[in-house]
C-alpha positions in Angstrom: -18.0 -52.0 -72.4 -21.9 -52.9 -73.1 -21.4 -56.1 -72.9 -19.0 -55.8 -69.6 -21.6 -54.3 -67.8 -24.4 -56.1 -69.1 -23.2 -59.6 -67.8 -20.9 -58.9 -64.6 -23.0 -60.1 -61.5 -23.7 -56.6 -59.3 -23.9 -55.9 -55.6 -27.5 -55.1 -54.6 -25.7 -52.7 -52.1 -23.3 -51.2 -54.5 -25.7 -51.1 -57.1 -28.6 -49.0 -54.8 -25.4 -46.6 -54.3 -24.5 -45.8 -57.4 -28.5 -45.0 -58.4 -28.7 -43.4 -55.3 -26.2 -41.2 -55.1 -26.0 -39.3 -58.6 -22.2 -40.0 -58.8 -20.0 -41.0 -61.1 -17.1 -41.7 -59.0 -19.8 -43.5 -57.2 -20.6 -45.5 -59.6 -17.1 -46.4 -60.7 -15.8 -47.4 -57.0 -19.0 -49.3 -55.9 -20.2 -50.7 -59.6 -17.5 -51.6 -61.9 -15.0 -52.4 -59.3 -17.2 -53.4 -56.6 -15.3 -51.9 -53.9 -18.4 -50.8 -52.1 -17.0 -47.6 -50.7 -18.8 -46.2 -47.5 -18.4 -42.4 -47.0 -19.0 -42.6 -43.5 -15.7 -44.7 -42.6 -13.5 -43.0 -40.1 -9.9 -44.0 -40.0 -9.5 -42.8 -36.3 -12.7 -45.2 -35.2 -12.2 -48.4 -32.8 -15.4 -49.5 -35.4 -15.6 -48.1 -38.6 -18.5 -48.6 -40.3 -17.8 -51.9 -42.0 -16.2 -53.5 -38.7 -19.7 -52.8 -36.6 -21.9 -54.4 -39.8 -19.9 -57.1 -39.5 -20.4 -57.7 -35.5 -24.2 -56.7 -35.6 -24.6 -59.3 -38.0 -23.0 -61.8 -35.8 -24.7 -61.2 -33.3 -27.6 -61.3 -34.8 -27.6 -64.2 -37.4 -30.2 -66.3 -36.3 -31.6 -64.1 -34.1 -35.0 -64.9 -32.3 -36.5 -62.3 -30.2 -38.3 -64.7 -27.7 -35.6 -66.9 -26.8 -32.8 -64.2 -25.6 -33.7 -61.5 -23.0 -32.3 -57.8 -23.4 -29.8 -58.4 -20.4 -28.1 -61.8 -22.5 -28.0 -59.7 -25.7 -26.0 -57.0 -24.1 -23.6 -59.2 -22.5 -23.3 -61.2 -26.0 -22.2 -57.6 -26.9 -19.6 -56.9 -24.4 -17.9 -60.7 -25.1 -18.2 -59.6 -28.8 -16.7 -55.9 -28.6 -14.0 -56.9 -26.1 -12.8 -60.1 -28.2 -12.9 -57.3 -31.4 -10.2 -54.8 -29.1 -8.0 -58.0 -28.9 -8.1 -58.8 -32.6 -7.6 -54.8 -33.3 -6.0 -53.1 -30.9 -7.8 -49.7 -30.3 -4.9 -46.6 -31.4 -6.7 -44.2 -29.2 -7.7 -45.6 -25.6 -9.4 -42.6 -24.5 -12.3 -43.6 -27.0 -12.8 -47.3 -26.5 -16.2 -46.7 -23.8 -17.9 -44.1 -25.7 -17.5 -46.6 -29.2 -18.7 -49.5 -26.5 -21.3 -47.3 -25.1 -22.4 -46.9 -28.7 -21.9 -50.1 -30.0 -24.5 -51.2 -27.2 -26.9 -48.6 -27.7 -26.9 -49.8 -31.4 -28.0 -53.6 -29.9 -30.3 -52.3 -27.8 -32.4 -50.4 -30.0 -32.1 -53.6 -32.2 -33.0 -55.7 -29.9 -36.2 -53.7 -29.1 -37.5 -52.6 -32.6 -37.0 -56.6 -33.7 -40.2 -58.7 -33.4 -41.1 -62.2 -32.2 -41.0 -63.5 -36.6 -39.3 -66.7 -36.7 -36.0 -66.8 -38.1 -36.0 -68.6 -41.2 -32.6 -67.9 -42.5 -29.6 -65.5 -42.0 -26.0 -64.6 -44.5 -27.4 -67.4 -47.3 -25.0 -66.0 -50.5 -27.3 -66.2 -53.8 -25.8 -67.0 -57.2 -26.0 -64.8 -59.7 -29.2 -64.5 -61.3 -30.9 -62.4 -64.1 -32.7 -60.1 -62.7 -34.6 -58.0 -65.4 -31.8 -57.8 -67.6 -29.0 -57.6 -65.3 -26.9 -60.1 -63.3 -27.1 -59.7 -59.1 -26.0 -61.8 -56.3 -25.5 -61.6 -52.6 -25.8 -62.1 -49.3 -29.0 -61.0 -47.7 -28.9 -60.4 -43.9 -32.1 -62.2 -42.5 -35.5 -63.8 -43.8 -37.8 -64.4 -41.4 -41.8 -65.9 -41.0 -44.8 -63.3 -39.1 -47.4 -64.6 -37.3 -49.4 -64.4 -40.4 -47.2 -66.8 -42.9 -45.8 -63.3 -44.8 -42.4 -63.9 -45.2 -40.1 -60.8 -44.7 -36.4 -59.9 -45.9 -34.6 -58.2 -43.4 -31.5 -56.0 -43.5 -29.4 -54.7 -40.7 -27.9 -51.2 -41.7 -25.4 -49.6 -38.9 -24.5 -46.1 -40.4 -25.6 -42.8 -38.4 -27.6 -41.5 -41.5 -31.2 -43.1 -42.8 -31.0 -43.9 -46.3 -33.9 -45.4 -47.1 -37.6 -44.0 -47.4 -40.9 -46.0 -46.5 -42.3 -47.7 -50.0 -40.3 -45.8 -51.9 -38.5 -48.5 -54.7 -35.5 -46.0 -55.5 -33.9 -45.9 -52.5 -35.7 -49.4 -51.5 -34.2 -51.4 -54.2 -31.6 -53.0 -52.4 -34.5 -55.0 -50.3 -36.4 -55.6 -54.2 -33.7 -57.1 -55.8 -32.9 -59.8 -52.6 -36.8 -60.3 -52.7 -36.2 -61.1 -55.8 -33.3 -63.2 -55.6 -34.7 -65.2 -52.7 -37.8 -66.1 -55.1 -35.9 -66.9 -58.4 -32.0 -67.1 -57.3 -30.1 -70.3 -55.9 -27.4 -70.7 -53.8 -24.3 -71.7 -55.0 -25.4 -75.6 -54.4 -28.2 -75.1 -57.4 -30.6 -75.1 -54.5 -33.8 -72.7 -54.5 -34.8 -70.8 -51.3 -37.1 -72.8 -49.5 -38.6 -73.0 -45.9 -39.6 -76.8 -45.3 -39.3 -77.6 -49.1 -41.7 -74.8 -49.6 -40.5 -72.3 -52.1 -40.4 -68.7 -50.2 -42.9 -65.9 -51.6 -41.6 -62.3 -50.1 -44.4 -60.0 -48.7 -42.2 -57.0 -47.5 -38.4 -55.6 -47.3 -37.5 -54.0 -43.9 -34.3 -52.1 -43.2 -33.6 -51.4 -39.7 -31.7 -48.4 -38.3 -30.5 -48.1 -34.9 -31.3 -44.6 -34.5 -34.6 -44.6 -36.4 -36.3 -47.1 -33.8 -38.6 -49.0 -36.1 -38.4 -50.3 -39.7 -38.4 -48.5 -42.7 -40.4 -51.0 -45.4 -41.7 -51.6 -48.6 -44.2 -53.7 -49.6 -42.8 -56.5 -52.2 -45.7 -56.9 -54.2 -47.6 -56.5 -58.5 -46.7 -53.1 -57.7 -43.5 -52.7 -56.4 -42.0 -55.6 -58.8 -43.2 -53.8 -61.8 -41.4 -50.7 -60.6 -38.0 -52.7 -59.8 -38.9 -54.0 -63.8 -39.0 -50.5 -65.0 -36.4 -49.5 -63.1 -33.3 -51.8 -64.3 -34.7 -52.0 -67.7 -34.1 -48.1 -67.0 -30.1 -48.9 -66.8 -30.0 -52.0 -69.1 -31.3 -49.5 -72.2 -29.3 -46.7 -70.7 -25.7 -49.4 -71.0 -26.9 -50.2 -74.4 -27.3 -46.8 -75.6 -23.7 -45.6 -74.0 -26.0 -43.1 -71.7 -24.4 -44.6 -68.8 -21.5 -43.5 -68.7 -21.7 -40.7 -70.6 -24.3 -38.6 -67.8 -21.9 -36.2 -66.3 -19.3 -35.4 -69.2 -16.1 -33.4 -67.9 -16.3 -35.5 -64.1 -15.3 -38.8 -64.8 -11.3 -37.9 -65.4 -11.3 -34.9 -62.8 -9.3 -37.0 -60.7 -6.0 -38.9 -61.4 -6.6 -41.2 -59.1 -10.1 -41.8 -60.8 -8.6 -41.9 -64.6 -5.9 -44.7 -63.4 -9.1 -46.8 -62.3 -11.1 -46.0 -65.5 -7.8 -47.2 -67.5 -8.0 -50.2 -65.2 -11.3 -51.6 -66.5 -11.0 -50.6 -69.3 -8.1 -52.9 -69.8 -9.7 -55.5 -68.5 -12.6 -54.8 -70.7 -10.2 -54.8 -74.0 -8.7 -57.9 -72.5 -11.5 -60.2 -71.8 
């Protein structure tokens, strides 16, 4: 089991879920079986929760502020949303305009809590990399350039609650770990990150939340790297002691459903 866990590449999403959210289940679904599970999906929704992701970053990728009005974005939405409803039929009709209506409100306030930063890169997939003891790789949504040279990692998040706290490395260690990544990682070419051959050094992480109307940040500096240090080493002692999985005794086999995916790994584990 150690040494499962202490070589499979993680999520950086799935990974700030399970040390988020104090749950075991959590950490089963979104850690070892990287099925990134979002409680806020709603089977009755035109767009669930992963669906819009999926078109705000596409509408999005490569994004500069300057060079589309509010107006163009909007319709860009409408093309994107109506060509979604022909791909995926909506089952309840009644809703489609008040999921449009939302969908839109979601670009707009975007569209006006993004800044002029030029767009560097967007959806570059990182290998996996050691990262202080433990394997991550991933896609990170956007890296872009301020007017002062400080080069920023951006990530788009779409759900209706605010997950994340300003320059606090817990619930900010998503936006760490791709900083980190985009300093140290490569792409799956063996390249490193670079912006005109120059190796990229990250300033800041910014998630941005529809409804919060600016970003939520934390710096990415001495500081916050030795905390993102301390932090896995935290779980890479806490795997090699069995602590772990052994946090919430008496939860973990609650559910049937649960111990058939426990027994899953663990076959896998005895098997490879």
């Amino acid at each position: 089991y150690k040494e499962y866990l202490l070589n499979k590449k993680y999520s950086p999403s799935s990974f700030y879920k399970a040390l988020t959210e104090d749950d075991k289940k959590s950490f089963i679904l979104n850690v070892l079986l990287d099925s990134d599970v979002d409680k806020e999906d709603d089977a009755y929704n035109i767009i669930d929760i992963n669906y819009k992701g999926t078109l705000i970053h596409s509408l999005f990728e490569g994004f500069q502020k300057d060079e589309i009005t509010l107006n163009e974005m909007l319709d860009k939405a409408n093309i994107l949303f109506d060509n979604f409803l022909k791909m995926k039929p909506a089952l309840i009709e009644s809703k489609i305009e008040d999921q449009r209506n939302d969908f839109l409100t979601s670009v707009r306030n975007l569209y006006e809590m993004s800044t002029n930063n030029k767009h560097i890169l967007s959806e570059v997939t990182i290998d996996k990399t050691n990262v202080y003891g433990l394997y991550f790789g991933g896609q990170f949504d956007r890296l872009e350039k301020d007017e002062s040279e400080r080069y920023i990692v951006v990530d788009y998040k779409t759900g209706k609650r605010t997950k994340h706290e300003d320059n606090d490395p817990i619930s900010c260690v998503q936006g760490l770990i791709y900083a980190y990544l985009i300093e140290n990682g490569k792409t799956k070419d063996g390249n490193f990150i670079t912006d005109n051959g120059k190796r990229i050094k990250i300033s800041e992480c910014q998630f941005l939340y529809p409804e919060v109307g600016r970003p939520i940040s934390i710096k990415y500096n001495d500081e916050t790297k030795q905390q993102l240090k301390e932090l896995i080493e935290g779980v890479v002692n806490d795997i090699k002691s069995g602590k772990i999985l052994h946090q919430q005794e008496g939860r973990i086999y609650d559910n049937e459903i649960l111990y058939s995916l426990v027994s899953k790994v663990e076959e896998e584990w005895m098997t490879n």
